[in-house]
PDB file of N, CA, C and O in Angstrom:
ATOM      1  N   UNK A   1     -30.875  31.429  19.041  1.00  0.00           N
ATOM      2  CA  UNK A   1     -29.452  31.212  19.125  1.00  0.00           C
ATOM      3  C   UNK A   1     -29.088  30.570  20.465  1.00  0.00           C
ATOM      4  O   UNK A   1     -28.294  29.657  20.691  1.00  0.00           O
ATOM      5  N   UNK A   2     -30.013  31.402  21.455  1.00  0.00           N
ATOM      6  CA  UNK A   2     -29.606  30.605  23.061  1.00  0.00           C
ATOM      7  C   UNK A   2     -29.899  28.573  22.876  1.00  0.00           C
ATOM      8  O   UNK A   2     -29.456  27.625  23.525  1.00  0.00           O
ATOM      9  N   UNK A   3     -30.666  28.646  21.896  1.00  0.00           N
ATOM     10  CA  UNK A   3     -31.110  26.741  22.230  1.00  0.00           C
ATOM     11  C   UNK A   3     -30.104  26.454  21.456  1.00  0.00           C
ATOM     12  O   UNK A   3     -29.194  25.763  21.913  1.00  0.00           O
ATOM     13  N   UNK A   4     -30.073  26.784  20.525  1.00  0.00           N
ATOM     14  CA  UNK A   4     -28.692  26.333  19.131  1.00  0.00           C
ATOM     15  C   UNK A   4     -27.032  25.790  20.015  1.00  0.00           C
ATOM     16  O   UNK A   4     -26.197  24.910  19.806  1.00  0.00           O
ATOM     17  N   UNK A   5     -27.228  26.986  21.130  1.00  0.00           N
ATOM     18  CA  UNK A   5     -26.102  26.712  22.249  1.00  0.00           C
ATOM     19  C   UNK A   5     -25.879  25.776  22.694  1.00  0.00           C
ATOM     20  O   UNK A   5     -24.937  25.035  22.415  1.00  0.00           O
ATOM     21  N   UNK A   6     -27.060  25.555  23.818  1.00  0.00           N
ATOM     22  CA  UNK A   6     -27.563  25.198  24.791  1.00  0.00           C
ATOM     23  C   UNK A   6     -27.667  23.193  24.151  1.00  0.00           C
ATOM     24  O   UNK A   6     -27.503  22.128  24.746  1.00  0.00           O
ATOM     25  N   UNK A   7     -28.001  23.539  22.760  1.00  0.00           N
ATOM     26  CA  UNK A   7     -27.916  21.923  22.267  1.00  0.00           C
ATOM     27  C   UNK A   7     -26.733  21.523  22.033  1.00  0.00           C
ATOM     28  O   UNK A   7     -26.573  20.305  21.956  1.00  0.00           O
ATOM     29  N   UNK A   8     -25.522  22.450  21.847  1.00  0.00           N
ATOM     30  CA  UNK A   8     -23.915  21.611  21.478  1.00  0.00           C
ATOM     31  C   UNK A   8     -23.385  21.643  22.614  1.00  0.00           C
ATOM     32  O   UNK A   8     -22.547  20.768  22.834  1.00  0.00           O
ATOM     33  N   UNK A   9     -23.696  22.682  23.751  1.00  0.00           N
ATOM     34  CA  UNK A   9     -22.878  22.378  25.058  1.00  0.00           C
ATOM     35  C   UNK A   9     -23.679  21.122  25.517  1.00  0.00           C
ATOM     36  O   UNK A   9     -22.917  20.443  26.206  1.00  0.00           O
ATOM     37  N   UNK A  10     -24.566  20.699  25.445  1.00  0.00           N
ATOM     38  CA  UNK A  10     -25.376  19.132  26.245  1.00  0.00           C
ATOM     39  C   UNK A  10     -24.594  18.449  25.952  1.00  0.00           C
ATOM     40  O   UNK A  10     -23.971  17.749  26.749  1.00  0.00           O
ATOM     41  N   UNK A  11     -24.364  18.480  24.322  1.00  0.00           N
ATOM     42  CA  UNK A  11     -24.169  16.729  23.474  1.00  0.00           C
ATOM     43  C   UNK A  11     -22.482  16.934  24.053  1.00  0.00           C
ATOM     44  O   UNK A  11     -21.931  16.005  24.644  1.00  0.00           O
ATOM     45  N   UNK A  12     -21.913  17.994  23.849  1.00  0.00           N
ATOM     46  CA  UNK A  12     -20.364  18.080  24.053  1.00  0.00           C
ATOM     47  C   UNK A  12     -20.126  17.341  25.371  1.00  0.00           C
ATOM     48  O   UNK A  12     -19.240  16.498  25.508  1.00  0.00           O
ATOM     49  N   UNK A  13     -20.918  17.689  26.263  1.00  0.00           N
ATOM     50  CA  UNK A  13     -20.716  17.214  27.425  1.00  0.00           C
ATOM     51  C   UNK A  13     -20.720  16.090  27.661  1.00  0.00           C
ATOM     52  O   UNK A  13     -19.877  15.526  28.359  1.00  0.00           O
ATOM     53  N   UNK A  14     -22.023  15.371  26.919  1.00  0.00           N
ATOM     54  CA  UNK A  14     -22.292  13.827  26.669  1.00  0.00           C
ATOM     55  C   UNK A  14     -21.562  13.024  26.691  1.00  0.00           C
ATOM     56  O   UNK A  14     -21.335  12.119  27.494  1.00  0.00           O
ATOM     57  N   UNK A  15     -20.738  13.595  24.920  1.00  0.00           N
ATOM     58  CA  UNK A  15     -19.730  13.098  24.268  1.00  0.00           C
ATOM     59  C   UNK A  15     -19.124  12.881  25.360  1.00  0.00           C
ATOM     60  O   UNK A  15     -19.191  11.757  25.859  1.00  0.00           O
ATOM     61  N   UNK A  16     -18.130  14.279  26.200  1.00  0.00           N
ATOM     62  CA  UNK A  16     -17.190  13.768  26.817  1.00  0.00           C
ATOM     63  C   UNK A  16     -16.966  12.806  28.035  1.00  0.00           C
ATOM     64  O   UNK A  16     -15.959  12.218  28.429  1.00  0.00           O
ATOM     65  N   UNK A  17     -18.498  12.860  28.577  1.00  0.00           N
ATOM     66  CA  UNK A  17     -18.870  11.665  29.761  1.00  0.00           C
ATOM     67  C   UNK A  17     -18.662  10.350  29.137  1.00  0.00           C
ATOM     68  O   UNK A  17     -18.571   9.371  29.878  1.00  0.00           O
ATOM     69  N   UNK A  18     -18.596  10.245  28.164  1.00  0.00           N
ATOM     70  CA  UNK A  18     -19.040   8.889  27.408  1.00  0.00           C
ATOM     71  C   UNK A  18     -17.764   8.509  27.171  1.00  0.00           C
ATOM     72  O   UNK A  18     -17.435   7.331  27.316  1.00  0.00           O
ATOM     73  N   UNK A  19     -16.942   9.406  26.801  1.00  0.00           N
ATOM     74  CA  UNK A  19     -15.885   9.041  26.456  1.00  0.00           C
ATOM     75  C   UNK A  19     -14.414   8.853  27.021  1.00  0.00           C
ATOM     76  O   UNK A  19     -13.382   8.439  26.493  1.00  0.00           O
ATOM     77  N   UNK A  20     -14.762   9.395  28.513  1.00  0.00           N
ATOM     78  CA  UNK A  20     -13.960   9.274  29.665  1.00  0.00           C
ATOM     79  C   UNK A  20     -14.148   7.846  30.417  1.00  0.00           C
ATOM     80  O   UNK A  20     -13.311   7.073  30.885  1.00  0.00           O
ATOM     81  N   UNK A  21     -16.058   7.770  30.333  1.00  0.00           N
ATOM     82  CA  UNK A  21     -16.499   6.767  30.986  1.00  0.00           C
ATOM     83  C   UNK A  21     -15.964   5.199  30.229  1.00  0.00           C
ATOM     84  O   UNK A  21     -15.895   4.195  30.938  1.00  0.00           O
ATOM     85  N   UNK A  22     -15.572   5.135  28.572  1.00  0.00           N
ATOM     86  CA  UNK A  22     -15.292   3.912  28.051  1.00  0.00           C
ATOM     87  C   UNK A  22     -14.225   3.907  28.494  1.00  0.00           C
ATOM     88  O   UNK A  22     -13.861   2.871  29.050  1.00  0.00           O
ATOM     89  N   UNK A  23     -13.231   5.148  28.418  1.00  0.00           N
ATOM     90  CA  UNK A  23     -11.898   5.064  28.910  1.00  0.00           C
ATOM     91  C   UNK A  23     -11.092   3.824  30.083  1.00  0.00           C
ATOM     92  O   UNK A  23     -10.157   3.028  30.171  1.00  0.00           O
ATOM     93  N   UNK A  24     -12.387   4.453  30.900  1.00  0.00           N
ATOM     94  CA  UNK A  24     -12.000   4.518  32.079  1.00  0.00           C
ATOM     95  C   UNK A  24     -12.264   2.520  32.607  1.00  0.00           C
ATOM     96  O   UNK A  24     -11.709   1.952  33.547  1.00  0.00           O
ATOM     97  N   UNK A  25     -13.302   1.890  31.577  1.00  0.00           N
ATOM     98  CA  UNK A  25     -13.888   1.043  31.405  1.00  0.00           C
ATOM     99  C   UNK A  25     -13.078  -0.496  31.400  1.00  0.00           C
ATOM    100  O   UNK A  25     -13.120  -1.479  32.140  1.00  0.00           O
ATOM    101  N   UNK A  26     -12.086  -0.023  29.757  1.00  0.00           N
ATOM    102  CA  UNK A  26     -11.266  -0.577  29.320  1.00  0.00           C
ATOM    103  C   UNK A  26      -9.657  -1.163  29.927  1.00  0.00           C
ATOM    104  O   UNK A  26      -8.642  -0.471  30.003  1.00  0.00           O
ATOM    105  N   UNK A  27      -9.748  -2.150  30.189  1.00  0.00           N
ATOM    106  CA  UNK A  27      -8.510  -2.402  31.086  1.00  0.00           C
ATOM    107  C   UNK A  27      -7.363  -2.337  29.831  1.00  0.00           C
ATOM    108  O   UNK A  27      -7.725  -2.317  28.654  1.00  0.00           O
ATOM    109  N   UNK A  28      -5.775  -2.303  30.279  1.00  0.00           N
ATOM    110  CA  UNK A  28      -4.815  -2.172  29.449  1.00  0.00           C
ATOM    111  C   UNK A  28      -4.332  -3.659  28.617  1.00  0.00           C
ATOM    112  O   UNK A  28      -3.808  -4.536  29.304  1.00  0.00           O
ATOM    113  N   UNK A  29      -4.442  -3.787  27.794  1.00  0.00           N
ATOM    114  CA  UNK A  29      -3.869  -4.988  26.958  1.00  0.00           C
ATOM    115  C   UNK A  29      -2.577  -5.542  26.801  1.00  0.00           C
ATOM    116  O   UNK A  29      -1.834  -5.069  25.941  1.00  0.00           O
ATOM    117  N   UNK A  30      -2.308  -6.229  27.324  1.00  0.00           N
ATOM    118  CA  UNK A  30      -0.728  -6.887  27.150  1.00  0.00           C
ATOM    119  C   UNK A  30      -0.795  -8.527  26.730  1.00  0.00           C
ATOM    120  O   UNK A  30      -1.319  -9.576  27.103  1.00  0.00           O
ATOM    121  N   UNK A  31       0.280  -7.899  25.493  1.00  0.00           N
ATOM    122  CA  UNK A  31       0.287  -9.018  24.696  1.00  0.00           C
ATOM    123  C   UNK A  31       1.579  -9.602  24.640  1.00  0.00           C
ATOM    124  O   UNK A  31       2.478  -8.823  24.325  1.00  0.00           O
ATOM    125  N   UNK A  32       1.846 -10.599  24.833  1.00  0.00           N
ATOM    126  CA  UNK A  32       3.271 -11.146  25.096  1.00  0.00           C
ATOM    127  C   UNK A  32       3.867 -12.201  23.894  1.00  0.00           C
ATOM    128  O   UNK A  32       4.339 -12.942  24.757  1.00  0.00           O
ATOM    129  N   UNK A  33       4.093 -12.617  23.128  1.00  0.00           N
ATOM    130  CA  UNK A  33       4.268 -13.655  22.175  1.00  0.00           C
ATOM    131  C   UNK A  33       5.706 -14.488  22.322  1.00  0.00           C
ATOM    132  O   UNK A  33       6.594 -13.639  22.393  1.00  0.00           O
ATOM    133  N   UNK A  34       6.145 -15.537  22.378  1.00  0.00           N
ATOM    134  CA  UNK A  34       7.510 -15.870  22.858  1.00  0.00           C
ATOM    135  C   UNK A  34       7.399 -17.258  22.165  1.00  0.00           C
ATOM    136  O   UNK A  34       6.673 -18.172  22.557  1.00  0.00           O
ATOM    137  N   UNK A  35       8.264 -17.291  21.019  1.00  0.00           N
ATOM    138  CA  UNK A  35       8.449 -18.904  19.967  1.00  0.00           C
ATOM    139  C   UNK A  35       9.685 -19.230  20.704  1.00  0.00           C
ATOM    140  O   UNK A  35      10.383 -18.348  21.204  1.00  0.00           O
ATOM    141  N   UNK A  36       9.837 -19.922  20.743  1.00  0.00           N
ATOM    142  CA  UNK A  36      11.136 -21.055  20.908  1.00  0.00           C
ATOM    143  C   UNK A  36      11.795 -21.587  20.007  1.00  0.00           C
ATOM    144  O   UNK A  36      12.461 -22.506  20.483  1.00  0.00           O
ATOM    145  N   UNK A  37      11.985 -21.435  18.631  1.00  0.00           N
ATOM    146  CA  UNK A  37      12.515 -21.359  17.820  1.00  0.00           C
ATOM    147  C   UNK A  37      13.140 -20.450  17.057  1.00  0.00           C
ATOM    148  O   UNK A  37      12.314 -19.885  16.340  1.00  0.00           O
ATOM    149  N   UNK A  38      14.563 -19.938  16.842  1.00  0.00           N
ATOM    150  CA  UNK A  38      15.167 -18.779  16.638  1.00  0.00           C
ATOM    151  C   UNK A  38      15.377 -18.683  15.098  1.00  0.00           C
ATOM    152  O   UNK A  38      15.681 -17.561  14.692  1.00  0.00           O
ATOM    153  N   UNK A  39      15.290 -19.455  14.380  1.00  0.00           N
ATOM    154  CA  UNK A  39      16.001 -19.661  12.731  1.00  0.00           C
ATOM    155  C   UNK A  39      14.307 -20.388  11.956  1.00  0.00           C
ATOM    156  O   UNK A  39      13.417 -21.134  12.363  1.00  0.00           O
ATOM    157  N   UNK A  40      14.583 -19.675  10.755  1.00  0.00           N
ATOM    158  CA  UNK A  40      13.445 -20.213   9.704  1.00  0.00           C
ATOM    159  C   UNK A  40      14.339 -21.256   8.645  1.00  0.00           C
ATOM    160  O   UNK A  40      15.565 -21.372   8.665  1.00  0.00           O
ATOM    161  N   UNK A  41      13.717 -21.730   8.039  1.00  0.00           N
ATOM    162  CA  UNK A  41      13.534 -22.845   7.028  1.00  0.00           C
ATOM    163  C   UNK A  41      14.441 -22.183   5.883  1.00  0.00           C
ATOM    164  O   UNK A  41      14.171 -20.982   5.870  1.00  0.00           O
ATOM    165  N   UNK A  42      15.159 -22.410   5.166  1.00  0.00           N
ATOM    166  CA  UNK A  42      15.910 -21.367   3.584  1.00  0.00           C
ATOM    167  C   UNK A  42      15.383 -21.458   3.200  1.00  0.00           C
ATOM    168  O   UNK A  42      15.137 -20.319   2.804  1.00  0.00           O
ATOM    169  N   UNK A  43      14.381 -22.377   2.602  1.00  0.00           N
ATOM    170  CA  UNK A  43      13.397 -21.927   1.506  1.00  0.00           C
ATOM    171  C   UNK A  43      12.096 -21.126   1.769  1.00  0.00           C
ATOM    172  O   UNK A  43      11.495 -20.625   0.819  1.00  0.00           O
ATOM    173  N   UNK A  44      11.585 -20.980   3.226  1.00  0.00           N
ATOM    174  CA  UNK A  44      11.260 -19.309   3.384  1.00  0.00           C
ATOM    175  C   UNK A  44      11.436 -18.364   3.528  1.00  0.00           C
ATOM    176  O   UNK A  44      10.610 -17.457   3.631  1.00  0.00           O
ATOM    177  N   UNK A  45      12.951 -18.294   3.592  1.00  0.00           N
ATOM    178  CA  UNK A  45      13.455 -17.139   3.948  1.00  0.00           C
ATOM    179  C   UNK A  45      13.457 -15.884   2.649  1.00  0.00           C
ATOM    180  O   UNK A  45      13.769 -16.108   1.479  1.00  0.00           O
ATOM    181  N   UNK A  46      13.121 -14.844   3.089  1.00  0.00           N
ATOM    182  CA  UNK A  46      12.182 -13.935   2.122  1.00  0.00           C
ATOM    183  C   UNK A  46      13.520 -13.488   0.727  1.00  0.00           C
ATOM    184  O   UNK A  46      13.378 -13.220  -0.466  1.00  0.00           O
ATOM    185  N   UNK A  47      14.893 -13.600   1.721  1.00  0.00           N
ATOM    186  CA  UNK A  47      15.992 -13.530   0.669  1.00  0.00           C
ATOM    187  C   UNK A  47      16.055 -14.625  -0.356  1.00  0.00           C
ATOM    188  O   UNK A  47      16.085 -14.426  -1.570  1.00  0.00           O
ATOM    189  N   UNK A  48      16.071 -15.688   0.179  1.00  0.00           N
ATOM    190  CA  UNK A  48      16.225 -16.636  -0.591  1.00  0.00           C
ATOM    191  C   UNK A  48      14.868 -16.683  -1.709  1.00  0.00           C
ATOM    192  O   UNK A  48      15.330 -16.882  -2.833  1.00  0.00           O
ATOM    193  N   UNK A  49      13.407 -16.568  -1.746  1.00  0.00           N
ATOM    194  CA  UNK A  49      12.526 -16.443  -2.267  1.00  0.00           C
ATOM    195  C   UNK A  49      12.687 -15.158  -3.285  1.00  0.00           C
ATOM    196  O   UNK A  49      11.904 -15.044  -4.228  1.00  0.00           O
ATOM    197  N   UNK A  50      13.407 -14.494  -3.129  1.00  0.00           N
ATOM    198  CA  UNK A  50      13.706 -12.853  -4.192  1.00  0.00           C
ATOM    199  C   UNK A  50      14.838 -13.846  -5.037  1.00  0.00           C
ATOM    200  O   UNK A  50      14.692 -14.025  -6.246  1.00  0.00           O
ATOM    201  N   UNK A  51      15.842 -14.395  -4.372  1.00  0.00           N
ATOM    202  CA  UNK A  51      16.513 -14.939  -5.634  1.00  0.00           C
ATOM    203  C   UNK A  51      16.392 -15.843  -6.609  1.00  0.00           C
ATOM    204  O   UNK A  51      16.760 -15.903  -7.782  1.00  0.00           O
ATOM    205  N   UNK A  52      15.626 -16.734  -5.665  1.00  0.00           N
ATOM    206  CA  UNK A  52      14.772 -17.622  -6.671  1.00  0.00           C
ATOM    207  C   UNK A  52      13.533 -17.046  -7.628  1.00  0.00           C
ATOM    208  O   UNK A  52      13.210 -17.864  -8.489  1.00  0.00           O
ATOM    209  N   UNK A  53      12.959 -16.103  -7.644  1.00  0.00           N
ATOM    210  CA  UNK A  53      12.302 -15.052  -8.195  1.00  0.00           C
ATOM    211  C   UNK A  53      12.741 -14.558  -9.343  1.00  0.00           C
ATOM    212  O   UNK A  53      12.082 -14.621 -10.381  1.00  0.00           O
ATOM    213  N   UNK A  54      14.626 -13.686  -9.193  1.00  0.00           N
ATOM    214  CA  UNK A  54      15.153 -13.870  -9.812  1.00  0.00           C
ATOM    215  C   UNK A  54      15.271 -14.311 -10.933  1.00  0.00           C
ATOM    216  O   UNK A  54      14.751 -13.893 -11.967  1.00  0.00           O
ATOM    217  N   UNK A  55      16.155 -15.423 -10.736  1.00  0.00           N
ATOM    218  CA  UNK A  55      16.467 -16.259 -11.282  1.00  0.00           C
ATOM    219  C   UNK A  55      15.303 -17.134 -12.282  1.00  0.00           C
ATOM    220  O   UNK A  55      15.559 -17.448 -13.444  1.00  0.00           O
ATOM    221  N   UNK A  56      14.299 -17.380 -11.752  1.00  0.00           N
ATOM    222  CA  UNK A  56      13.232 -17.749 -12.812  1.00  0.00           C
ATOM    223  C   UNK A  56      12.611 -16.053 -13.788  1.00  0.00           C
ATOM    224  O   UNK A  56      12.252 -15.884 -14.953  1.00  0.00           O
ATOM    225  N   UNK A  57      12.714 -15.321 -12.878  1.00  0.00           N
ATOM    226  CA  UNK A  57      12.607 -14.427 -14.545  1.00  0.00           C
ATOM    227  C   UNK A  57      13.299 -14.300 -15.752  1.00  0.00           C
ATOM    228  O   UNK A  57      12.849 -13.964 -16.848  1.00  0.00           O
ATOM    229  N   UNK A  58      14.709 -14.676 -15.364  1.00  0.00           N
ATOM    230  CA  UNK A  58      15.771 -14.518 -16.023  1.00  0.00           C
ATOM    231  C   UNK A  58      15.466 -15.552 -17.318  1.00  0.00           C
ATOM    232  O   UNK A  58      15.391 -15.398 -18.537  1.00  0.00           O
ATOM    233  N   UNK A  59      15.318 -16.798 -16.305  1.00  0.00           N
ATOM    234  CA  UNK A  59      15.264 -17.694 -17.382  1.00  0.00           C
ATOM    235  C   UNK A  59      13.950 -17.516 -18.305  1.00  0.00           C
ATOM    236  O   UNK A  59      14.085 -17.902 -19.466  1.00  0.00           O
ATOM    237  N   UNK A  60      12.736 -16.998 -17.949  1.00  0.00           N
ATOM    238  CA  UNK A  60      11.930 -16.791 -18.821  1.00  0.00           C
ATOM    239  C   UNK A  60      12.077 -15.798 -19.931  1.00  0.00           C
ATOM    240  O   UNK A  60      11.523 -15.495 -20.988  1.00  0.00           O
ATOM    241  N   UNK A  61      13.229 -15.387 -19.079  1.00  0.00           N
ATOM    242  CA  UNK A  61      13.660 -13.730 -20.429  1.00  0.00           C
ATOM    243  C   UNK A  61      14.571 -14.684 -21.356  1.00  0.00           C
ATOM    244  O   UNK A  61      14.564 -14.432 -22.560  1.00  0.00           O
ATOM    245  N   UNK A  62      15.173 -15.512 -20.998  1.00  0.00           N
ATOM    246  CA  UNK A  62      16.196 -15.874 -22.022  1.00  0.00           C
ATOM    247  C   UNK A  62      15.260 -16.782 -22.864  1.00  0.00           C
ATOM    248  O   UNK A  62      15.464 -16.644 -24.070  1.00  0.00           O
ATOM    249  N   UNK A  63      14.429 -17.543 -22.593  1.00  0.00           N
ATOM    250  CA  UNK A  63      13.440 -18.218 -23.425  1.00  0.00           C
ATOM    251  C   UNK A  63      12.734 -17.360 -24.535  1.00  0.00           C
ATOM    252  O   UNK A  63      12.517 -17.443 -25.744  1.00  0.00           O
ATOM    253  N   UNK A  64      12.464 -16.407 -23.399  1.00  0.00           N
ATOM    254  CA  UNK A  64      12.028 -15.459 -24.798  1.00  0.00           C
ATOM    255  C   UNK A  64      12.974 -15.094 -25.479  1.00  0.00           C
ATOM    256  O   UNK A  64      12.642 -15.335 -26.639  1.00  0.00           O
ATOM    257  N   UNK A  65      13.598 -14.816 -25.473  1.00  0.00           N
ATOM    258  CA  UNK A  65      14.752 -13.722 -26.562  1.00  0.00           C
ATOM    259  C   UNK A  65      15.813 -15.370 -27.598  1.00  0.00           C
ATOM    260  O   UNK A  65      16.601 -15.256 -28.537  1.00  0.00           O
ATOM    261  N   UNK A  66      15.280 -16.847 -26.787  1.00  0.00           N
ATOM    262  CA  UNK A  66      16.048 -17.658 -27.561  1.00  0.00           C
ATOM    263  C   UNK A  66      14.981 -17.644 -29.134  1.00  0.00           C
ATOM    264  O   UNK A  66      15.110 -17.594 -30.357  1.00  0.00           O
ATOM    265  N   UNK A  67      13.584 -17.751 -27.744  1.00  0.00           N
ATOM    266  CA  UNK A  67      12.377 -18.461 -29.212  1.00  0.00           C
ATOM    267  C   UNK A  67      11.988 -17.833 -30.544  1.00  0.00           C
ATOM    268  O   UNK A  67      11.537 -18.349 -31.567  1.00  0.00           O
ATOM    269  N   UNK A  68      12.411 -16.070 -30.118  1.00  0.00           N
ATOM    270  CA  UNK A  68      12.695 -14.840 -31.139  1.00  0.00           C
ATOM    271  C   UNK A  68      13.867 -15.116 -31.887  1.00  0.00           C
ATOM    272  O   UNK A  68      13.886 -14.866 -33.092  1.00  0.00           O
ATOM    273  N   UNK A  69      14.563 -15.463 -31.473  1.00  0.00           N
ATOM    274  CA  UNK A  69      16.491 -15.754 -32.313  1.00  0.00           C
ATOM    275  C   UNK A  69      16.192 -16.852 -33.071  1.00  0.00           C
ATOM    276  O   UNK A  69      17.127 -17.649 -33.159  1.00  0.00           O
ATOM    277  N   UNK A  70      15.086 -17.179 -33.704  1.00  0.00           N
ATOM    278  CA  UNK A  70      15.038 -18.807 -34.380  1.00  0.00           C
ATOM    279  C   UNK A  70      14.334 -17.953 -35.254  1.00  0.00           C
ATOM    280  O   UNK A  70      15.263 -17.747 -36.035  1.00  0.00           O
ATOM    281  N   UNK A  71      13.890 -17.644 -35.471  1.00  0.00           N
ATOM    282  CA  UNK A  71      13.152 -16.460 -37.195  1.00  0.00           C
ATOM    283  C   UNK A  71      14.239 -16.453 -38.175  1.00  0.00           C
ATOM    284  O   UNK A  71      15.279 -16.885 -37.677  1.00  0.00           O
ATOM    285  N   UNK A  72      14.313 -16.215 -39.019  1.00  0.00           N
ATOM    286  CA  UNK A  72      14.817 -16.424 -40.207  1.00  0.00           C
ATOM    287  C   UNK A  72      14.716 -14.542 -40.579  1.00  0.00           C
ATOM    288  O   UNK A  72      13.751 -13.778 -40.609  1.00  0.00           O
ATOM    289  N   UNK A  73      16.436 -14.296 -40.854  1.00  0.00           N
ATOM    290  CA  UNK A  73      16.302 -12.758 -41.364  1.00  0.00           C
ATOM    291  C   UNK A  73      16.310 -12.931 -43.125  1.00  0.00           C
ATOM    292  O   UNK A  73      16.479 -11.849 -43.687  1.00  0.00           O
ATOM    293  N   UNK A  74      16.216 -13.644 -43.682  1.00  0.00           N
ATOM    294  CA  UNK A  74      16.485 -13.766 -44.834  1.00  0.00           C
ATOM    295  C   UNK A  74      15.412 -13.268 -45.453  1.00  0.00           C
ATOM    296  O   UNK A  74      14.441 -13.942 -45.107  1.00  0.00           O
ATOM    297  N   UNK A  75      14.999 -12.137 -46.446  1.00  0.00           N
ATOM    298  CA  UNK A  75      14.570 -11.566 -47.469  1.00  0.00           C
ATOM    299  C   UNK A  75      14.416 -12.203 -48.588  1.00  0.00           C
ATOM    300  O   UNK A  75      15.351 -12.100 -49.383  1.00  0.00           O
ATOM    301  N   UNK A  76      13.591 -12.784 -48.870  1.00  0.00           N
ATOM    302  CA  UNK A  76      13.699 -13.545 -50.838  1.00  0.00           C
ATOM    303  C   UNK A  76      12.633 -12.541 -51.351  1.00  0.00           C
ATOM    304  O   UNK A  76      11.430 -12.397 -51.133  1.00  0.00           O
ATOM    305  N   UNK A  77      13.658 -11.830 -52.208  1.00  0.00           N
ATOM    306  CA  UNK A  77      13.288 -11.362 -53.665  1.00  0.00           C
ATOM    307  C   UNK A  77      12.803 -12.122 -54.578  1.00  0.00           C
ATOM    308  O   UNK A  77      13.039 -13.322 -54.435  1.00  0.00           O
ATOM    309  N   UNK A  78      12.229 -11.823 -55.431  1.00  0.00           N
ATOM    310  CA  UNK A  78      11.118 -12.218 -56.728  1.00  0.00           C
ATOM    311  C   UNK A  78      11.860 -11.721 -57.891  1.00  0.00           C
ATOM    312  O   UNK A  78      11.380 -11.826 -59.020  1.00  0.00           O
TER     313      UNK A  78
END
């Protein structure tokens, strides 16, 4: 039981050298990004792309429901 110990307090310790030491390693990252352009295009704009979205489902729904409305309900009896 004493080595069973004696082997997780080493590695623990390891671990934590190791992991202070990358810490400590790693300089801080700063990322800055700055466009010069304030306004997008309307036809990317993500609103405008939902309505046009829209709007073409619509029309595919009405295509469907026209190309169904052309059947014939008429029944001929014998």
């Amino acid at each position: 039981m004493r080595f069973i110990k004696a082997m997780l307090t080493s590695a623990s310790m390891l671990l934590a050298s190791g992991v202070t030491a990358l810490a400590a390693q790693d300089p801080p990252i700063k990322v800055d990004v700055h466009t010069s352009e304030s306004h997008t295009v309307w036809y990317t704009d993500p609103v405008w792309l939902a309505i046009g979205g829209a709007v073409l489902l619509l029309i595919v729904v009405l295509a469907v429901m026209a190309a169904r409305g052309r059947r014939s309900t008429t029944t001929v009896i014998r």
